[in-house]
C-alpha positions in Angstrom: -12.6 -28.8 -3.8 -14.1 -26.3 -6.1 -13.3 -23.3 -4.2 -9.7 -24.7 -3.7 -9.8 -24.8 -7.8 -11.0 -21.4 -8.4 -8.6 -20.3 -5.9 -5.6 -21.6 -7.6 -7.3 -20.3 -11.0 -7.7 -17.1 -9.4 -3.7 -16.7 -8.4 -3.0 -18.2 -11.8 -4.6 -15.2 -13.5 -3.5 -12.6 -11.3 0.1 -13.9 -11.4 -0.5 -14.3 -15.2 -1.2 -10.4 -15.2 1.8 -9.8 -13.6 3.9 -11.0 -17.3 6.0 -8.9 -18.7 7.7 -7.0 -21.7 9.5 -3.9 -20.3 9.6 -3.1 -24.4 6.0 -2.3 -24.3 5.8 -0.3 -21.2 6.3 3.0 -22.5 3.4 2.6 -24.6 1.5 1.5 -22.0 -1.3 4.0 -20.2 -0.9 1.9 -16.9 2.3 2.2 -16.9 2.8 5.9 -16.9 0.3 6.0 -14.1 3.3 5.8 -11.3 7.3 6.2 -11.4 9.8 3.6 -10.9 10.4 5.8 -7.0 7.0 5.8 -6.7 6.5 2.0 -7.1 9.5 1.7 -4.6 7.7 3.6 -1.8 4.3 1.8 -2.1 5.8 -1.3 -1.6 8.9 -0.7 0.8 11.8 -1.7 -1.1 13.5 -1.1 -4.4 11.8 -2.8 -7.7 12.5 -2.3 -11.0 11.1 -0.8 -14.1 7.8 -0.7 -15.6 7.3 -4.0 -17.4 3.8 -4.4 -19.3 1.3 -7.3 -18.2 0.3 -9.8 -20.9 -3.6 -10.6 -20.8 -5.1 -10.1 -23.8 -7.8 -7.1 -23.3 -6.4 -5.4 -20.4 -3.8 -3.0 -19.9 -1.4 -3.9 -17.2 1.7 -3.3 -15.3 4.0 -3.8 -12.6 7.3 -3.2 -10.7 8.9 -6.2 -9.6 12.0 -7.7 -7.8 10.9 -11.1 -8.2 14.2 -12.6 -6.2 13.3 -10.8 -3.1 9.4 -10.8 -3.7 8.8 -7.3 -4.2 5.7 -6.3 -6.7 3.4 -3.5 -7.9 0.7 -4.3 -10.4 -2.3 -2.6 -12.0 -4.2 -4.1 -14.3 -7.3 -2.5 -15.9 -10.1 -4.7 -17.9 -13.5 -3.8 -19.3 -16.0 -3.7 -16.5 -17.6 -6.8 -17.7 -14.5 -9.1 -16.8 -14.2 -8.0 -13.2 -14.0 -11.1 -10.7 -17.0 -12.4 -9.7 -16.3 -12.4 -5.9 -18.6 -14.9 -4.2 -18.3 -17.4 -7.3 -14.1 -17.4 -7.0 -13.9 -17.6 -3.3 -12.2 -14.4 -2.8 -14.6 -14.1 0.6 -13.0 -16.7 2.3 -9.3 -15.9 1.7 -7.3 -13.4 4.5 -8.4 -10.1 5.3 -11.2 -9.8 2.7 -13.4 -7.0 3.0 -15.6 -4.7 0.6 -14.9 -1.5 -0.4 -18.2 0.0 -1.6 -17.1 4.2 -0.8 -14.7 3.2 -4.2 -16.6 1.4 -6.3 -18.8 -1.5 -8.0 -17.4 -5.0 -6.1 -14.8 -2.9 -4.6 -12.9 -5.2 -2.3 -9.5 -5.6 -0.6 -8.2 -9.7 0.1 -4.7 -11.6 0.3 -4.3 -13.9 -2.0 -3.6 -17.4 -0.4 0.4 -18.3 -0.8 0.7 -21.9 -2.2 2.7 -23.8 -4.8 2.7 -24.3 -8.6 5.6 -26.2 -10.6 7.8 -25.7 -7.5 7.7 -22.0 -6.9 5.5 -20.3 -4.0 2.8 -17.6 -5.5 0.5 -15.5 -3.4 0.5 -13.6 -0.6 -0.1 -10.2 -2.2 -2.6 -7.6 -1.3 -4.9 -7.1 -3.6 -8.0 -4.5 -4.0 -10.0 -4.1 -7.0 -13.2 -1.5 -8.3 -15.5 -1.5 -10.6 -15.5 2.2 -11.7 -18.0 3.2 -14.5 -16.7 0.7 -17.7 -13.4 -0.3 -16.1 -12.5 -2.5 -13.4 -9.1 -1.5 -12.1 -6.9 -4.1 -9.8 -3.8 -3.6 -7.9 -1.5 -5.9 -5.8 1.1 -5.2 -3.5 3.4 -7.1 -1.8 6.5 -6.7 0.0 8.0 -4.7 3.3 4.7 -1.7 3.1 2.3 -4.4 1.9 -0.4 -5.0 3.8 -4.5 -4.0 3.0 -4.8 -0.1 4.2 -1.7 0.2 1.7 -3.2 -1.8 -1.4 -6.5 0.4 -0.8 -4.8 3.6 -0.6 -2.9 2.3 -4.6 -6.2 1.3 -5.8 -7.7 4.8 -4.9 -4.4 6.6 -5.9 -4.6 4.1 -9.5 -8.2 5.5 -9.9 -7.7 8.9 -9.3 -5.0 9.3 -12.3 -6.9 7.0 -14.6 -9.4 9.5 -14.0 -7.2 12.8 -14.6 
């Protein structure tokens, strides 16, 4: 029961991270990491414009069509509020594996699909890093979605953060 918590706690936060106010996006840093085209090609089908995430003390964004369940996010926290993997679950969940050539608690995972106030949430790639005093997340779901592609976004996400 607790894991089944967490796990809906988990998908609350990173569906919470996904929020958004396109008026803020052009201000935001992880926003100008990728184009509107290049959001489009990671995920396989056309999204729209940047739109800033809403958790307080991160800096997040993402490219959605939310009627046809289409998203790119990134979302970048102080290293000390990275998921704690084992005590959230994440092992258990499809397709999780570690990524430790990227970084601290690297990992890749799908998150589970389930149902909250009557709409389905989940099924996104995710793959996150602790590198030096950031952890950096990214999701992806839609037609290109899949792990190799959310690893390849979280090593791309990295690289420009880093540039």
């Amino acid at each position: 029961m607790r894991k089944l918590l967490l796990s809906v706690l988990a998908t609350i936060l990173l569906a919470a991270s996904s929020g958004r106010l396109a008026a803020q996006a052009a201000d935001n840093p992880a926003c100008k990491l990728f184009t509107q085209k290049e959001a489009t090609a990671y995920v396989g089908a056309s999204v729209g414009n940047a739109e800033s995430g809403l958790l307080p003390g991160s800096s997040g964004c993402s490219w959605s069509d939310e009627g046809a369940d289409h998203k790119m996010s990134i979302s970048v926290f102080p290293a000390g509020n990275a998921l704690q993997l084992k005590n959230w679950g994440f092992e258990s969940w499809e397709g999780f594996r570690s990524l430790p050539d990227i970084g601290a608690k690297a990992y890749v995972v799908r998150t589970p699909i389930m149902e909250i106030m009557g709409k389905k949430m989940g099924g996104e790639w995710q793959a996150g890093a602790i590198v030096g005093d950031e952890y950096v997340a990214v999701g992806l779901k839609g037609p290109k979605g899949n792990a190799d592609a959310a690893v390849a976004l979280l090593r791309e996400a990295i690289k420009r953060r880093q540039q």
